[in-house]
C-alpha positions in Angstrom: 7.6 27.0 13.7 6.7 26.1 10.1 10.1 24.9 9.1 10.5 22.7 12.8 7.4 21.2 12.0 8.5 19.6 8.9 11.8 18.7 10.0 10.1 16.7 13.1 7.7 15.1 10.2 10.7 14.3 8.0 12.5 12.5 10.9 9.3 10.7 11.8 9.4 9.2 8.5 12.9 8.6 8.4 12.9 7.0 12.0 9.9 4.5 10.5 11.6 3.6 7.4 11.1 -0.1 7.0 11.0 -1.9 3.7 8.4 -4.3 3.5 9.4 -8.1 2.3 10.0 -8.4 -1.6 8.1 -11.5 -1.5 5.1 -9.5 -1.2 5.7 -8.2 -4.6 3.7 -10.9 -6.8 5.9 -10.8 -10.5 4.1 -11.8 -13.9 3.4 -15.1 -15.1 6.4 -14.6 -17.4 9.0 -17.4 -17.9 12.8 -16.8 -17.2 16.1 -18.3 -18.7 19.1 -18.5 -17.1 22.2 -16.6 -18.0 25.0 -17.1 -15.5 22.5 -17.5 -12.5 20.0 -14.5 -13.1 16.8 -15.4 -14.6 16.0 -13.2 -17.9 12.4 -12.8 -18.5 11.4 -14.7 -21.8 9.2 -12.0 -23.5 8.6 -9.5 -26.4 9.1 -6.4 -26.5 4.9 -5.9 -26.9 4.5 -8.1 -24.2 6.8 -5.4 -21.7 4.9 -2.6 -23.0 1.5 -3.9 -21.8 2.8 -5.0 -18.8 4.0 -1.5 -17.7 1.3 0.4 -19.2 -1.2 -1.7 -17.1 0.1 -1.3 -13.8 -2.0 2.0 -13.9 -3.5 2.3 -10.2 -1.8 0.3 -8.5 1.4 0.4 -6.3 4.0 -1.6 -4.7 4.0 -3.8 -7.7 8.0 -4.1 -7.5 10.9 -2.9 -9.9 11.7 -4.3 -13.3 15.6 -4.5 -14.3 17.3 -4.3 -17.7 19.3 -6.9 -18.1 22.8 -6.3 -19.7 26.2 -7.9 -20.0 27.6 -5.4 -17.8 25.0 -5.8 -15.4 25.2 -9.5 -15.3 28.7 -10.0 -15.2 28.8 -7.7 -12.0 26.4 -10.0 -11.0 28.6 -13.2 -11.1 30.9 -11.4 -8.5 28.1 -10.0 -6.1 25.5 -12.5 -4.8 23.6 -9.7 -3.0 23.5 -7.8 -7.2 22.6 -11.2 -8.2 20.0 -11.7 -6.1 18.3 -8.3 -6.7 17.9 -8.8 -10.4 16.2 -12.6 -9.6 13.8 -10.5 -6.8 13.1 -8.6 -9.5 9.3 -8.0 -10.7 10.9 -8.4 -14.8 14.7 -8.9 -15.3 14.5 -8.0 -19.6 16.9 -8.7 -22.0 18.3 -5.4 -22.4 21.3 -6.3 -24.3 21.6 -7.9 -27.6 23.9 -10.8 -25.9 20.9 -11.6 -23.8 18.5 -12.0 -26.5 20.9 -14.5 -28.7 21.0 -16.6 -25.5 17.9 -16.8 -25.2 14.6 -19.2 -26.4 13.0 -18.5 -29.9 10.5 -16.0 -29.8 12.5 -13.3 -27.4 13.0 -9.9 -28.3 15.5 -7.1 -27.3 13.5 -5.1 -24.3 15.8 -2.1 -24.8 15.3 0.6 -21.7 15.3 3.8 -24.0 12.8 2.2 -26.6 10.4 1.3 -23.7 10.1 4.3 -22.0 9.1 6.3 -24.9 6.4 3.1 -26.0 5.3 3.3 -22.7 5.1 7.4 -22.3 3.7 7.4 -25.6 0.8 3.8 -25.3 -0.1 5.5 -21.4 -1.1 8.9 -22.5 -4.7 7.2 -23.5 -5.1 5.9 -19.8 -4.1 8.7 -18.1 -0.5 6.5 -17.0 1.8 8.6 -14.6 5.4 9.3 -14.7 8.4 10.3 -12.2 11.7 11.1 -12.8 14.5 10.0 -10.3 18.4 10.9 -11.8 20.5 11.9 -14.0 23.0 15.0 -13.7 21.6 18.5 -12.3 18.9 19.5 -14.9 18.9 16.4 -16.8 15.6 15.1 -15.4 14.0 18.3 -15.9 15.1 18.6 -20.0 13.9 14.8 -19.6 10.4 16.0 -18.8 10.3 18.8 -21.3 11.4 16.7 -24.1 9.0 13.9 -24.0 6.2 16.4 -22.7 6.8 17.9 -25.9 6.9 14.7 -28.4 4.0 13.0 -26.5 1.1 15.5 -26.1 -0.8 15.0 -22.9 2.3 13.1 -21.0 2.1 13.2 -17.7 5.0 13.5 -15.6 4.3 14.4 -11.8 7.7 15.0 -10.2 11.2 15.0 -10.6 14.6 14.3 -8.7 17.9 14.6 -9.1 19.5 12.6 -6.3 23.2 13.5 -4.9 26.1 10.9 -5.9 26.2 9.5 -2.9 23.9 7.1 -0.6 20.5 9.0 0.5 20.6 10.8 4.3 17.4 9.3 6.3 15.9 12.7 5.6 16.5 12.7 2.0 14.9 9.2 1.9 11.8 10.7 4.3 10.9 13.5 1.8 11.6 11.3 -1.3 8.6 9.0 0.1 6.9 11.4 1.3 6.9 13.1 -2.3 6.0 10.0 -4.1 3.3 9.6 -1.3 1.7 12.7 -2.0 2.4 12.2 -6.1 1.3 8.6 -6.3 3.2 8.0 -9.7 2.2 5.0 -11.3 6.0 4.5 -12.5 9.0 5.8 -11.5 12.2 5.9 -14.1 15.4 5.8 -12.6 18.6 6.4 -14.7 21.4 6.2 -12.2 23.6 4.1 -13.5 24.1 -0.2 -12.8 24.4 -1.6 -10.3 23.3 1.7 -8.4 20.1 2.0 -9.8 19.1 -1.9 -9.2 20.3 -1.5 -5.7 18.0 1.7 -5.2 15.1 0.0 -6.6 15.3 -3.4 -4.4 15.6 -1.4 -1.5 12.7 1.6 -2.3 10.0 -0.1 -4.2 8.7 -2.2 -1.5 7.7 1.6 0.7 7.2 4.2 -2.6 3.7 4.1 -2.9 4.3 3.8 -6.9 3.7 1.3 -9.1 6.8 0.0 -10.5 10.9 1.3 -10.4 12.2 0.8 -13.5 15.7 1.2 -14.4 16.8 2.8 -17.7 20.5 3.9 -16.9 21.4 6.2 -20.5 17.5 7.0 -21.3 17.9 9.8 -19.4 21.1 11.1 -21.2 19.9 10.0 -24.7 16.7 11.5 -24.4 17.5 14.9 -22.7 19.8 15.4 -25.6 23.2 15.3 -23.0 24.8 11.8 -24.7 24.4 10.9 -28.4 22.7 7.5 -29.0 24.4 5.0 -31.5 22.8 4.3 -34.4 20.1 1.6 -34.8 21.5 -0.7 -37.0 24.3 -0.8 -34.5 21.7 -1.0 -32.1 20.7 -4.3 -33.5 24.0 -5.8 -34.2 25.3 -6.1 -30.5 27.7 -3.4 -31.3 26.4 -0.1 -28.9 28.5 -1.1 -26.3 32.0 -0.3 -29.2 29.9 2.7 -29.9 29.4 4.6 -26.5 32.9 3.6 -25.6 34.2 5.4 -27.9 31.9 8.1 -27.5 32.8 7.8 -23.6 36.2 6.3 -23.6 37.2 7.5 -20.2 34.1 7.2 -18.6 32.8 3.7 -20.1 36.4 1.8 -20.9 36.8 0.4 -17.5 33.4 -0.6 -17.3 33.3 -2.7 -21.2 37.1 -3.6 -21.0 36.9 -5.4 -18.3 33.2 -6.5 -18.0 32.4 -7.5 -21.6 35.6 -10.0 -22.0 34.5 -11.4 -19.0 31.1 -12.5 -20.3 31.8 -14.0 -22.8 34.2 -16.2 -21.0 31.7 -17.3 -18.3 28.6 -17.5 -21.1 30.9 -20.2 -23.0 31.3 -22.0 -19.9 27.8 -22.6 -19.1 26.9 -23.0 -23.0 29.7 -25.9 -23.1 28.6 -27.2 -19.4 32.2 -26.2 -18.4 30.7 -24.4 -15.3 27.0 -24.5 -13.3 25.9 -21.6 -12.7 22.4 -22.5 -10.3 19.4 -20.3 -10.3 17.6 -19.6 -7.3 14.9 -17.3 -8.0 12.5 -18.2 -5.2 15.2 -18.5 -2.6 16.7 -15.3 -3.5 13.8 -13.3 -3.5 13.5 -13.8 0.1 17.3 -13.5 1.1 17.0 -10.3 -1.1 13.9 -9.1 1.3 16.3 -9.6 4.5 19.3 -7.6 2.9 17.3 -4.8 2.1 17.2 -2.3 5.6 18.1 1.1 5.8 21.7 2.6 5.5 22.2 -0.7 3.0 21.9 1.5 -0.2 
């Protein structure tokens, strides 16, 4: 009776799921520059760990992206991608690429780096965290890890989610979980443009704070993927190191992607091509495409 009882609650939930507009989710006073029709929030990395560290409390504040060449250029092809990352509640430069195109004063807002200074700055305020991806047992040796290097850490849940689009029960007991949790942010490292697709459509009914999406955090700080060096780190050059680290995996992504973006960032630096930004307007049209079965 048990057991019928929470598949008829599951399926309640399910049957009500409803995202709520993305308008409603008021972003930061924080300036954006355009890079091939996504606005990139102009901001330090400081200034991104305070915001996330202070959205403590609340929920339903949105989703923050990190911006990357990759990311970006699959953007240029897909205006429903595009319009995701300008919906977004921060779109950061994640990528050295973004930061050179970007106004004086902007720093690299790298996802790895800021989800240890933020697991690390909210362990005074009492800031929680959830894990949602990775590979069967990588969120768990996720939580372990950074439990371990950051005393007191709080990490309330965990979730490795199939490869494949959520069932309407899957998505009923992932909000109900995050109901019952109330995690004030919630990682996700599920690869672009997956993850930014999963966070336009759940943040607006997870009763969290904020989504952010860290792709290779998860696999760089469980120990599963090496991470490249920071010196390449700041030249631009990680991209040359985790293909070679992931040739077969990662070469269709950077051989095709990366060339690409370059091409289309000359053209708007020369004013060969326009490429608009919309970010009000696509906010809404973002709200509209977001329903269920759409992940």
């Amino acid at each position: 009776m048990n057991e019928a009882n929470n598949a008829f609650h599951l399926l309640t939930l399910a049957s009500s799921f409803r995202p709520s507009s993305v308008a409603q989710m008021p972003p930061p006073a924080v300036p954006r520059y355009n890079v091939l029709g996504v606005g990139v929030s102009a901001l330090t990395f400081e200034q991104a760990r305070k915001l996330v560290v202070s959205v403590r409390g609340q929920t339903r504040l949105g989703y923050i992206c990190l911006g990357t060449a990759h990311g970006l250029t699959e953007a240029r092809s897909d205006d429903a991608l595009r319009r995701i990352y300008n919906a977004s509640w921060l779109t950061t430069p994640d990528g050295m690429p973004l930061v050179w195109l970007g106004p004086a004063g902007v720093e690299r807002v790298y996802g790895p780096d800021l989800m240890l200074a933020v697991c690390d700055a909210g362990r005074a305020i009492g800031l929680t965290h959830y894990f949602y991806g990775g590979a069967p047992g990588v969120a768990e040796t996720l939580r372990e890890r950074l439990t371990a290097r950051f005393p007191g850490l709080q990490v309330v849940g965990t979730t490795t989610p199939p490869f494949r689009p959520l069932e309407l029960d899957e998505k009923a007991a992932l909000r109900a979980e995050v109901a019952r949790l109330r995690p004030d942010v919630i990682w996700v490292g599920i690869s672009t443009p997956k993850q930014e697709r999963f966070m336009a459509e759940f943040a607006p009914i997870l009763d969290a704070g904020v989504l952010i999406g860290v792709g290779a955090a998860f696999d760089f700080h469980s120990g599963r993927v090496r991470q490249a060096p920071r010196w390449i780190q700041r030249s631009g050059g990680e991209w040359l190191f985790r293909l070679c680290t992931e040739p077969r995996r990662l070469g269709p992504r950077y051989l095709k992607t990366n060339p690409l973006f370059v091409l289309h960032t000359l053209a708007q630096r020369t004013g060969l091509k326009k490429y608009p930004l919309e970010q009000g307007a696509a906010r809404e049209r973002a709200a509209k495409e977001q329903g269920p079965g759409n992940q």
